[in-house]
Every structure is written in C-alpha cells, then in structure tokens.
Backbone as a ProteinNet text record, in pm:
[ID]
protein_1_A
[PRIMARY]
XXXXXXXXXXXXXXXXXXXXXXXXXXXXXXXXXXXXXXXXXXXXXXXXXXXXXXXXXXXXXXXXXXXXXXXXXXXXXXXXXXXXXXXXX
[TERTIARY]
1440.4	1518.5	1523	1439	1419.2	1284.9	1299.2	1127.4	1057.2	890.6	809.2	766.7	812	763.5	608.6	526.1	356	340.7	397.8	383.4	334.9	222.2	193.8	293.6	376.7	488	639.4	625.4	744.6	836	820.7	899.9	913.3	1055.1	1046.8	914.6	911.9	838	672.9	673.1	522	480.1	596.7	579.9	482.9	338.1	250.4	277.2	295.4	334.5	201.3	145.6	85.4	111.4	-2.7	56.6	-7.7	76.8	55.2	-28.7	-92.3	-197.4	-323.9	-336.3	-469.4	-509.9	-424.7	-467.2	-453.4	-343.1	-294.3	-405.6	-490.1	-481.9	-409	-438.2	-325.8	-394.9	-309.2	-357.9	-291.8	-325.7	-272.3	-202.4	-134.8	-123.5	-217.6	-239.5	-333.6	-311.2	-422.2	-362	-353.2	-261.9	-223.3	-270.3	-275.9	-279.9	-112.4	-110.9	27.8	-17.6	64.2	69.5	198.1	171.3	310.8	250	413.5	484.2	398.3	410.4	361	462.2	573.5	714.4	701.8	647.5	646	554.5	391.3	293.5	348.4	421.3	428.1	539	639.4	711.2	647.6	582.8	489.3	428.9	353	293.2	356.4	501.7	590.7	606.8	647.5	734.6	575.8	457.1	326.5	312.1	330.9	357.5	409.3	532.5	599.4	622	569.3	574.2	414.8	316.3	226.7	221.4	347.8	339.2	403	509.3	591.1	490.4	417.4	414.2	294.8	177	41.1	-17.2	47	46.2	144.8	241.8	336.8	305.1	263.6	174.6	119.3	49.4	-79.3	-36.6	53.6	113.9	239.8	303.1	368	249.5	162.2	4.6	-43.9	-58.4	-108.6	-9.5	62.6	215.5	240.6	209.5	215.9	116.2	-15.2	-62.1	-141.6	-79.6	-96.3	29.3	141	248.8	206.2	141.5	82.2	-44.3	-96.2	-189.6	-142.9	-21.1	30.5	119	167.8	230.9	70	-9.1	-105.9	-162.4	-195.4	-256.1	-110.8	-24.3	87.9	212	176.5	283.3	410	421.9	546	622.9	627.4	648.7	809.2	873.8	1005.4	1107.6	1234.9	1324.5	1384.4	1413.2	1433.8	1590.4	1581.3	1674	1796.2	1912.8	2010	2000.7	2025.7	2011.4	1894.7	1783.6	1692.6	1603.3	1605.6	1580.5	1453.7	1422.1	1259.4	1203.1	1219.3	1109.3	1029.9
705.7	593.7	588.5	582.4	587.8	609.9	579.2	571.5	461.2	478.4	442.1	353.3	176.8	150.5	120.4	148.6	132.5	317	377.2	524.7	467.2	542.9	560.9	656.7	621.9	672.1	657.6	606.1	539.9	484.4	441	341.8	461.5	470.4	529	440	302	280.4	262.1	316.6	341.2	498.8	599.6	725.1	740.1	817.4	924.9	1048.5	1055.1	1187.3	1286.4	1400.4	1483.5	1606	1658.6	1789.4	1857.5	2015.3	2104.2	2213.8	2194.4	2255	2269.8	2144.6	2084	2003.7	2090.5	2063.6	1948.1	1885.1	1736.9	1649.9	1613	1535.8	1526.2	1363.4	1269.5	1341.6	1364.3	1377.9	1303.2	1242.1	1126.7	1223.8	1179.5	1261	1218.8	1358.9	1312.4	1173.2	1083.2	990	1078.9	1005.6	1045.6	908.4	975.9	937.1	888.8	720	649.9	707.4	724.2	710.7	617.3	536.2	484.3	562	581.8	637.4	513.2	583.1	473.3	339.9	417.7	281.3	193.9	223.8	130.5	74.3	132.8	17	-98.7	-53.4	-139.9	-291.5	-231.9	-344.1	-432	-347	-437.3	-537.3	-490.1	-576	-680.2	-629.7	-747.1	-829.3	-799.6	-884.4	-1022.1	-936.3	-1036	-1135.4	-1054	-1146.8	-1265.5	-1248.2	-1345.1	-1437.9	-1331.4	-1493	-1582.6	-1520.9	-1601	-1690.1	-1698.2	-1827.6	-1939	-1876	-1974	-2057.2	-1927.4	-1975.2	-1881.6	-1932.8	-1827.2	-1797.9	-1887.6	-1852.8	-1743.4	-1755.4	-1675.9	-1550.2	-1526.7	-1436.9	-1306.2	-1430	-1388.8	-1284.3	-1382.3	-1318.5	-1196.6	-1183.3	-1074.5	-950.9	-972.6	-850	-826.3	-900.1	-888.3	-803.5	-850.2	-780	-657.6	-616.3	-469.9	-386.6	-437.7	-376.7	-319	-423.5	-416	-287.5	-288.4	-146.4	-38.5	-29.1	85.3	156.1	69.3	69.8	124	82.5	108.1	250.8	297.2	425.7	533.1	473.2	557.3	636.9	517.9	551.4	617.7	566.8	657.7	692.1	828.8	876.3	871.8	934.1	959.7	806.1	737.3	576.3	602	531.7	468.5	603.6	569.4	647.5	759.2	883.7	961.8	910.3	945.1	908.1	1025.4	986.9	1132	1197.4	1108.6	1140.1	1218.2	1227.9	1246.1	1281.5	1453.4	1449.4	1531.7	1591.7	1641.2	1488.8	1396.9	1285.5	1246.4
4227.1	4181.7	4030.3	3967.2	3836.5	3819.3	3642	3603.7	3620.2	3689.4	3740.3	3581.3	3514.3	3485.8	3404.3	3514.5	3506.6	3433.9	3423.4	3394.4	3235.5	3207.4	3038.6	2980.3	2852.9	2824.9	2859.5	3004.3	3064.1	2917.3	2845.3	2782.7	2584.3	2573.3	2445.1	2349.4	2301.8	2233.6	2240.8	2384.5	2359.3	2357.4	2354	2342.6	2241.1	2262.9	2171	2114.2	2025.7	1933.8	1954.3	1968.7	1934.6	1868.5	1807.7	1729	1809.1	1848.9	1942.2	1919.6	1760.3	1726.3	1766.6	1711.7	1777.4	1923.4	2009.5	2164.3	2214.4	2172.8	2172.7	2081.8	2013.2	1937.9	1822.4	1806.1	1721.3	1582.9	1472.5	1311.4	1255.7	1152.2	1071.8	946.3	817.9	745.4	635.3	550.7	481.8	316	303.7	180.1	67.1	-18.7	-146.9	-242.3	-334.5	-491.8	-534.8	-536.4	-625.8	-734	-828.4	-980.4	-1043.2	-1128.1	-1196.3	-1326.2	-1363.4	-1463.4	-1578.1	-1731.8	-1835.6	-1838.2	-1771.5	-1798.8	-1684.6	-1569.6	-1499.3	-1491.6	-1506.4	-1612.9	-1707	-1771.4	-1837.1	-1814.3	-1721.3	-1667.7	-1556.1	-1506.6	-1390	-1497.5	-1597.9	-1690	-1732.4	-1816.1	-1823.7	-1695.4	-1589.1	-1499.9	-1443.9	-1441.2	-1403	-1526.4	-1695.3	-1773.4	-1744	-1740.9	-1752.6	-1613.1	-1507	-1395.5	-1359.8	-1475	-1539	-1633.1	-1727.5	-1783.5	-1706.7	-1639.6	-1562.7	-1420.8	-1342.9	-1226.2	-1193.5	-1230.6	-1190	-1096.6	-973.4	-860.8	-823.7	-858.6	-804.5	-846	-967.5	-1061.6	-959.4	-903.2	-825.6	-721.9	-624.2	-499.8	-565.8	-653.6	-656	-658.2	-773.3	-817.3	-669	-572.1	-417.8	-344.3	-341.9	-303	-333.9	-454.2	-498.2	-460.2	-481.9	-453.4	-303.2	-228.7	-77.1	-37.6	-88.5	-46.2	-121.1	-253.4	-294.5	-212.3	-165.2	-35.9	61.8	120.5	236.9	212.3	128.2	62	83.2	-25.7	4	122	232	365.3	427	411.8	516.3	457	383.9	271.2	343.4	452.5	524.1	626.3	567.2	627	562.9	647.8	576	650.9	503.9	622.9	453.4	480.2	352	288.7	169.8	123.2	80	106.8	80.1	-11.6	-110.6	-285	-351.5	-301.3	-346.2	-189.5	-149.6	-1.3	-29.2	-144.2	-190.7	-184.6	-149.8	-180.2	-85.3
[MASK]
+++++++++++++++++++++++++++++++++++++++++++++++++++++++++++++++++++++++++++++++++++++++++

C-alpha cells in the first residue's frame, strides 16, 4: 500500500545521512577558526559604539547576537545554502 509510517526513516525529514566510509557512522565536519578582517573589527566596534550610547541594552544583545552565529559558523562551517556569486565559499 504504501510506506509503513512507524518505519525509522519512513519520513524525508527524519532521514540520517551517513558517510560510507566509515561503516555508516555519522561525522560531523570539522570546526573552523572565524576571522574578521581589520575592517570589520572595526565596524562591529563602531556599530556596538554607537548603539551603546543610545541603547546599552540593545548594545548588549546585538555583541550576544554576533557572537552566538560566529559560534554557530564555527561549529557547523557548512550550514546555510551556497551562494552563486561567490561558489568557492
């Protein structure tokens, strides 16, 4: 009739990826090292500047914010979707 529901995998989004190397276990890819450029040091600097005089909370949560996706880049370089323009990236 169809697919058996209760089946592990039954459903595209609970499909498991394995690499066929290593005898079906899962490998993560390995973390990387962010770096910003000196120019974007320094605008990050500006932009926390200035939403510290205004709003030091807000301050706060953008500096959290950044650095929680530099985090998240780190642990899982290959996240997101490639871009045309730029397909070495």
């Amino acid at each position: 009739m169809g697919r058996d529901s209760r089946r592990i995998g039954s459903s595209p989004s609970r499909r498991i990826r394995f690499c066929r190397r290593n005898c079906g276990a899962a490998v993560a890819a390995p973390r990387v090292t962010v770096r910003f450029t000196r120019r974007a040091t320094e605008d990050l600097r500006e932009i926390l500047d200035y939403l510290s005089a205004r709003n030091p909370a807000a301050a706060d949560r953008v500096r959290q914010s950044v650095a929680a996706t530099v985090r998240l880049i780190a642990d899982r370089p290959h996240i997101g979707l490639r871009n045309s323009r730029a397909p070495a990236l």
